[in-house]
C-alpha positions as CSV (number, residue, x, y, z in Angstrom):
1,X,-153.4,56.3,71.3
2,X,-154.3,53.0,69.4
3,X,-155.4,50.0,71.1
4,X,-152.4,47.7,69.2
5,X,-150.0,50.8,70.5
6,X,-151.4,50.5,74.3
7,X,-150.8,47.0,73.9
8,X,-147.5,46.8,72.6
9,X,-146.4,49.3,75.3
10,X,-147.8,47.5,77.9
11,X,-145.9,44.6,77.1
12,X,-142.8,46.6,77.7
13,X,-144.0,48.4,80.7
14,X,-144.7,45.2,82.5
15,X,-141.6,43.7,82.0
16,X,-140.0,47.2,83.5
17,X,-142.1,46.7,86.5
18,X,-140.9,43.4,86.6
19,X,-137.3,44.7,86.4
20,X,-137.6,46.9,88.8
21,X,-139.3,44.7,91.3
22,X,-135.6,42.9,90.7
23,X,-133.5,45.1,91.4
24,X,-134.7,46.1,94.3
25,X,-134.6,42.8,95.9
26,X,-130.8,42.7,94.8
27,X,-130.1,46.1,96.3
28,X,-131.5,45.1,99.3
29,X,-129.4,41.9,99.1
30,X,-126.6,43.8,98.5
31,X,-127.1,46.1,100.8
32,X,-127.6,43.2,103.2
33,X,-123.8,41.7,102.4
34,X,-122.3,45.2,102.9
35,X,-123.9,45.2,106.9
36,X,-122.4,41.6,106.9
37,X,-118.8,43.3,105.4
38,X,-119.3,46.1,108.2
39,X,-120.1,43.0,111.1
40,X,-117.2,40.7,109.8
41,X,-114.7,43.8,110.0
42,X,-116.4,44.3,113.5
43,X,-115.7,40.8,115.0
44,X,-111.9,41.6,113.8
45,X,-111.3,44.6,115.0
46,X,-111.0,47.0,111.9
47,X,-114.7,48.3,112.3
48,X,-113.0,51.9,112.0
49,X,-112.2,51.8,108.3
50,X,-115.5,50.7,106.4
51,X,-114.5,52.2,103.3
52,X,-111.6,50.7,101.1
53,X,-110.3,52.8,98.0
54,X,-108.8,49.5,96.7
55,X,-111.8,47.5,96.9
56,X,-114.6,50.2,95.2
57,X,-111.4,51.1,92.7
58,X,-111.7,47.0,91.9
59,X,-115.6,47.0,92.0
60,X,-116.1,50.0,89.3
61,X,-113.1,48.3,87.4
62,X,-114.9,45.2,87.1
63,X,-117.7,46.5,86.3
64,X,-116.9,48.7,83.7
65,X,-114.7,45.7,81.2
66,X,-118.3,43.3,81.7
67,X,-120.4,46.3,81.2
68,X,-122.3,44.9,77.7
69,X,-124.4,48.2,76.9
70,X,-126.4,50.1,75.8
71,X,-125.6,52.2,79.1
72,X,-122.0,54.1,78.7
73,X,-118.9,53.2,81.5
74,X,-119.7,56.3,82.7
75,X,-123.4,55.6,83.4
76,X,-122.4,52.4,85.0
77,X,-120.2,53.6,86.9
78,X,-122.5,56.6,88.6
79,X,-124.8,54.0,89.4
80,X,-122.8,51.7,91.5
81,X,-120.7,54.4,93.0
82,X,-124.3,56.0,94.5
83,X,-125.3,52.1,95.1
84,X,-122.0,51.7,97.6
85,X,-122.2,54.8,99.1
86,X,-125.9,54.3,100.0
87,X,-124.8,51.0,101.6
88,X,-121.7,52.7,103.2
89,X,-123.9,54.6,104.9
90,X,-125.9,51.8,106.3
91,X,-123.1,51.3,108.7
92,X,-121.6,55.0,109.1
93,X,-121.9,58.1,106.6
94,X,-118.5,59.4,105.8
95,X,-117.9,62.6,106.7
96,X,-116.3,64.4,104.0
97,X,-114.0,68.0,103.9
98,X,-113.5,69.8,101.1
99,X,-113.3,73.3,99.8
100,X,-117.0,75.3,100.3
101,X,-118.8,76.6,100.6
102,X,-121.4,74.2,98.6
103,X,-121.3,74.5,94.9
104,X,-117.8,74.5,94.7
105,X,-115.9,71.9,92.1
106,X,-114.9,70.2,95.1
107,X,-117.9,69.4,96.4
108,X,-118.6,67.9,92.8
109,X,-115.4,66.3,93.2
110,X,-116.1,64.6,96.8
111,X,-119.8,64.0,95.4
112,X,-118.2,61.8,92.5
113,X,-115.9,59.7,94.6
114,X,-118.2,59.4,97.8
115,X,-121.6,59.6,96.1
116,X,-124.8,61.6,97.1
117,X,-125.1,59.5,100.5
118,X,-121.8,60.8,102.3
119,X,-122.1,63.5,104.7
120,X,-120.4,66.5,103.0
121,X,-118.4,68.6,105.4
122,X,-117.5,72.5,103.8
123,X,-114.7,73.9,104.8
124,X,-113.5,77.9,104.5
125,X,-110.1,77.1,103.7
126,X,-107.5,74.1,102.3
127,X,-105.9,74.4,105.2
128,X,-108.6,73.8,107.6
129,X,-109.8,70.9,104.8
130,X,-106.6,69.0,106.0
131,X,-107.1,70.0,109.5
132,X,-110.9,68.6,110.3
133,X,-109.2,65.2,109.1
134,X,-106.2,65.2,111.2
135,X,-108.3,66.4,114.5
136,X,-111.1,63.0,113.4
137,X,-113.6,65.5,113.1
138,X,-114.0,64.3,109.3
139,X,-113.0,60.6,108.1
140,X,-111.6,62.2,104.5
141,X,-110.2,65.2,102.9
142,X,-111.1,66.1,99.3
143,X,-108.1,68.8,98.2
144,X,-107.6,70.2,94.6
145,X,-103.7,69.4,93.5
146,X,-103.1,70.0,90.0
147,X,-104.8,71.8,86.8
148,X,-103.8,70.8,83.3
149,X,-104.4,74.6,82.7
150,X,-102.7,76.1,85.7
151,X,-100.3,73.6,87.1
152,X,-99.9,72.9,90.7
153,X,-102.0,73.6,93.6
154,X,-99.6,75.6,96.1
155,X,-101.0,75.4,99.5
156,X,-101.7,71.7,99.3
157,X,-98.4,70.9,97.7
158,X,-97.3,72.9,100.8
159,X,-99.8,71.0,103.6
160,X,-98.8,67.6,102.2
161,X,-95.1,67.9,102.9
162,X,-96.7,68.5,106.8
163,X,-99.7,66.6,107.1
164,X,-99.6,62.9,109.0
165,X,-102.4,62.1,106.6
166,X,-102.3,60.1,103.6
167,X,-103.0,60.1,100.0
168,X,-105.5,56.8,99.5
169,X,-107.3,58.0,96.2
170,X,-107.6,60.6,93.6
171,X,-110.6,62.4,91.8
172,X,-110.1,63.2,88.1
173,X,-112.7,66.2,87.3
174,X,-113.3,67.6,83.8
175,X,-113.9,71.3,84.4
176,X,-117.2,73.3,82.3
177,X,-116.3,76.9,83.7
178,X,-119.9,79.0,82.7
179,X,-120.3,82.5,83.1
180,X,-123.3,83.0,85.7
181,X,-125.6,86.2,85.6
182,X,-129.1,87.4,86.4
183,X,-128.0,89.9,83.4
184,X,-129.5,89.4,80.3
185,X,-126.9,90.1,77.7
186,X,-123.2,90.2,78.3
187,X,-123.4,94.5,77.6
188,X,-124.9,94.5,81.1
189,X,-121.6,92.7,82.6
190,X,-119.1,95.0,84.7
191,X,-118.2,92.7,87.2
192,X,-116.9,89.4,86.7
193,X,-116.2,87.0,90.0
194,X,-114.3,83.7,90.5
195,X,-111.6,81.6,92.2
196,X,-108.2,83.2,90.8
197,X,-107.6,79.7,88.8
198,X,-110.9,80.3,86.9
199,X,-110.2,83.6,86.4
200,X,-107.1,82.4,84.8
201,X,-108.6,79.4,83.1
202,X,-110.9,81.9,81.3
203,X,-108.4,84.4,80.5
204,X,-108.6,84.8,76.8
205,X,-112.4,84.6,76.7
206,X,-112.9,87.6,79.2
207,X,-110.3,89.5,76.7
208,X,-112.6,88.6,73.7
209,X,-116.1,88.8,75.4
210,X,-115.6,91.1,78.3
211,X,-112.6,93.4,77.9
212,X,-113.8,96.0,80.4
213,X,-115.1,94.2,82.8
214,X,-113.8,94.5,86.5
215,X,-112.4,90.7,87.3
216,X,-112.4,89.9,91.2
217,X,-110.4,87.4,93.1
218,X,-112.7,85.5,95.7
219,X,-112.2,82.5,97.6
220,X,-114.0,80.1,95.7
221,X,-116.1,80.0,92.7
222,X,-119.3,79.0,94.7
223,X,-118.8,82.7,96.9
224,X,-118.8,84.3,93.3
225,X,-122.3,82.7,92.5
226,X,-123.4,84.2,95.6
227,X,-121.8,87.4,95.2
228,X,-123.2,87.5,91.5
229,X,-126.4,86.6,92.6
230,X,-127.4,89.7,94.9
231,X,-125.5,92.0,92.9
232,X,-127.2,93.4,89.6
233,X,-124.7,93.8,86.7
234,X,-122.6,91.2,87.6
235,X,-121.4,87.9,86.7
236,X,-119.7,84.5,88.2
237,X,-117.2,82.3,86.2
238,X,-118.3,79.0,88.1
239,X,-119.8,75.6,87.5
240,X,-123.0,73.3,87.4
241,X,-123.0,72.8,90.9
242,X,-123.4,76.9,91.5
243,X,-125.6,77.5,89.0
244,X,-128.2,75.0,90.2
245,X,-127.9,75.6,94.0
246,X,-127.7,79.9,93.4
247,X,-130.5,79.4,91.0
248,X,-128.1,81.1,88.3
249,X,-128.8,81.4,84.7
250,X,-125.9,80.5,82.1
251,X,-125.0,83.7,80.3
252,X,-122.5,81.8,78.3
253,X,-120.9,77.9,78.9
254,X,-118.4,76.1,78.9
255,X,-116.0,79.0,78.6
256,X,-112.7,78.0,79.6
257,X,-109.8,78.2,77.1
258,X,-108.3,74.5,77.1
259,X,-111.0,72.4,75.9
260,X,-109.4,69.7,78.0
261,X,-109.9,71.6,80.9
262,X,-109.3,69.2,83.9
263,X,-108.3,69.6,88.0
264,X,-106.8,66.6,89.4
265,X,-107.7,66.0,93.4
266,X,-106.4,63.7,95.9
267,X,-108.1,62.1,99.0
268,X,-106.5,62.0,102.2
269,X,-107.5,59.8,104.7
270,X,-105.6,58.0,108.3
271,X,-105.2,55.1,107.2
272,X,-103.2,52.8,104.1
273,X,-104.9,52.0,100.9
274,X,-104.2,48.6,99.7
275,X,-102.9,47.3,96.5
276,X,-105.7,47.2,93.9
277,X,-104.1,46.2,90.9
278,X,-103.5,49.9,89.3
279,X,-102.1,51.8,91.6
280,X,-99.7,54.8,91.7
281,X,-97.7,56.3,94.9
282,X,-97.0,59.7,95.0
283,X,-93.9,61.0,97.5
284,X,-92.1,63.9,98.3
285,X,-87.9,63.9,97.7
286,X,-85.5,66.7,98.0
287,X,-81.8,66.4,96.9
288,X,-78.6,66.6,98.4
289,X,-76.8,70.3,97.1
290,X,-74.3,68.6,94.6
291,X,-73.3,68.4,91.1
292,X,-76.1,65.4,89.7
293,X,-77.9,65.0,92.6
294,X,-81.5,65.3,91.0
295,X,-80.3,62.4,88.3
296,X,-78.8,60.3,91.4
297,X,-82.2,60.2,92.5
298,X,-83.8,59.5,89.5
299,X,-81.5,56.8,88.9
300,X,-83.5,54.4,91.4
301,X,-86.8,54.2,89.2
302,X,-85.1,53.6,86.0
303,X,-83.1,50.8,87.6
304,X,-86.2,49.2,89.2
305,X,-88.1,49.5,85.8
306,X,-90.8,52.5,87.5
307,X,-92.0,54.8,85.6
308,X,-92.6,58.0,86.8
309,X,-95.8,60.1,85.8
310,X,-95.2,63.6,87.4
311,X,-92.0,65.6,89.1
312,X,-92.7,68.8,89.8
313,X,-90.2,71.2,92.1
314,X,-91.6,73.7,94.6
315,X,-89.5,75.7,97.2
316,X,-88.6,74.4,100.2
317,X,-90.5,76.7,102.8
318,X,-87.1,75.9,105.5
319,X,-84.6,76.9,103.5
320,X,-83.7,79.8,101.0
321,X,-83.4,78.7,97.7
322,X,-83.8,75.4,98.4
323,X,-86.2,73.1,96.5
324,X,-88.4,69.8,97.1
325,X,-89.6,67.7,94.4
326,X,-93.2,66.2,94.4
327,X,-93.3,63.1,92.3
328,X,-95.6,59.8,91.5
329,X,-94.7,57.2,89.8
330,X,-96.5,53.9,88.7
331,X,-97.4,51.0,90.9
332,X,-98.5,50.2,94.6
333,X,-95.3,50.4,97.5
334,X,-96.1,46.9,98.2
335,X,-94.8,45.7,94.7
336,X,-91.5,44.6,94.6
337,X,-90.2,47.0,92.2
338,X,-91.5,49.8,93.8
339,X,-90.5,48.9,97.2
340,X,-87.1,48.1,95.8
341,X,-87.0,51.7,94.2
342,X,-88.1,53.5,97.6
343,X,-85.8,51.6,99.5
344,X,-82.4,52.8,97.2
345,X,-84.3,56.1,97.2
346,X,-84.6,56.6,101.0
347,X,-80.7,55.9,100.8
348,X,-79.4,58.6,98.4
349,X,-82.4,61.4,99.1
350,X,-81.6,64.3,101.6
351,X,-85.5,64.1,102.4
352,X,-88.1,61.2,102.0
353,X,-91.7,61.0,102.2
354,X,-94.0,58.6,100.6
355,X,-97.3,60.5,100.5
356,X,-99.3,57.1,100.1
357,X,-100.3,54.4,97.0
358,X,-103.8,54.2,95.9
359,X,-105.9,53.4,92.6
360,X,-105.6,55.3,89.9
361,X,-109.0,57.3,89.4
362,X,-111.8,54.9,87.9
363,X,-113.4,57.7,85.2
């Protein structure tokens, strides 16, 4: 290395250590005002809900429209998502439930909204993801709803129209489906595990690249790393998050059929999330059995000037043949036209529940 080259690097170098010496002093001083958040909240008697989906939601927003470069929204946003979970945790870790076991899409799903500093809870089932919530053994729920491939979740369409729990955020996770193997060459493959939804997110690939091999339903893609891991000649449809903590090699990635491959997820927590300026609220509605009912109910949103961004029907699990609809629309209850829509709605609906309003996903 050239002296004029050591030189002009050290130049830079220094100034990085100079940086750096900077941002920790603001870290710390941030750090500092979230204990004083935490001590205000305290003297005022909320100290039970430190974290605020509205406020972060308005944080990352911000952050992202003065972001100048050359770092991407996305980077920025990683950053300062781990920089207010570490200071979350200053005060209380969050204890967070979700699908396991670890190396599930969930966890990567309650990883990105919570950052690496929240205490991750895995649970065997959705049901029991919902349940460690509602008994206070966890303060949030992380729960798969809805695939752009597949559709609907089922079971937590089905535990929402029960829980007491509400909907105060929502994870948006673009889903990389690899095929994980200690096999070297596809020829060795004749088992293939996974979740059923990756299974059938990876449908027409399996026809084209493995047509004979055996495909296995298990209860989550992270048991199929492990499964494929002690078991010679066989292979996991799963994602990063496996891979790295089953120490799996990639046989073949990003092998889902939609290119767009995405799974929506909702947090659930006790308490309200406020307005934060880009909301949506998502409720349950069922309709009275009469000619036009499903348009009377409509009727309310159009009126108000709501738009609505989903309606999906699923069987009423009282009642033969009888159906619920599972709907958001645009906007926070607190907003007059949505308030003025649920209001009319409650009146003409046979069944009414507002799931909660919360920010739309910050990507």
């Amino acid at each position: 290395m050239s002296d004029d080259l050591k030189k002009e690097l050290s130049v830079v170098r220094d100034e990085i250590d100079s940086l750096d010496a900077q941002l920790l002093d603001l870290l710390n001083r941030r750090a500092k005002c979230a204990q004083q958040v935490g001590e205000i909240k305290a003297r005022h008697g909320e100290a039970g809900f430190i974290y605020r989906p509205e406020r972060e939601a308005q944080v990352l927003r911000r952050i992202q429209d003065i972001n100048p470069g050359p770092l991407s929204n996305d980077s920025v946003t990683w950053f300062f998502r781990e920089v207010m979970s570490a200071c979350l945790s200053l005060e209380q870790p969050l204890g967070i439930a979700f699908l396991g076991p670890l190396g599930t899409f969930s966890e990567s799903a309650a990883t990105k909204h919570f950052g690496h500093a929240a205490r991750l809870m895995p649970q065997s089932s959705i049901d029991d993801v919902f349940r460690e919530v509602e008994a206070c053994h966890a303060d949030y729920a992380v729960a798969p709803i809805e695939n752009s491939t597949e559709g609907a979740i089922g079971r937590t369409l089905d535990l929402l129209l029960t829980t007491p729990l509400k909907i105060c955020g929502e994870v948006v996770l673009r889903i990389h489906q690899h095929l994980l193997s200690n096999a070297t060459s596809l020829g060795e493959i004749k088992k293939v595990y996974s979740h059923a939804q990756s299974l059938a997110q990876c449908h027409e690939w399996l026809n084209r690249s493995l047509p004979d091999a055996q495909r296995i339903s298990v209860g989550s893609n992270a048991q199929a790393a492990q499964l494929a891991a002690a078991e010679p000649g066989s292979a996991a449809i799963a994602g990063e998050a496996a891979a790295e903590r089953y120490q799996l090699p990639k046989l073949a990635m990003s092998i889902e059929d939609e290119p767009n491959n995405t799974t929506r997820f909702v947090v659930l927590g006790r308490q309200e999330a406020g307005a934060s300026g880009r909301d949506k609220t998502s409720l349950i509605m069922s309709a009275h059995n009469e000619t036009g009912a499903l348009s009377t109910l409509l009727a309310p949103f159009s009126d108000a000037g709501v738009s609505l961004t989903r309606l999906e029907s699923r069987p009423a699990r009282h009642t033969l043949w009888e159906y619920v609809f599972f709907v958001d629309i645009e906007g926070h209850c607190e907003e007059a036209p949505v308030r003025a829509a649920l209001e009319e709605l409650g009146r003409r609906a046979a069944y009414l529940k507002v799931l909660g309003s919360y920010p739309v996903a910050v990507y």
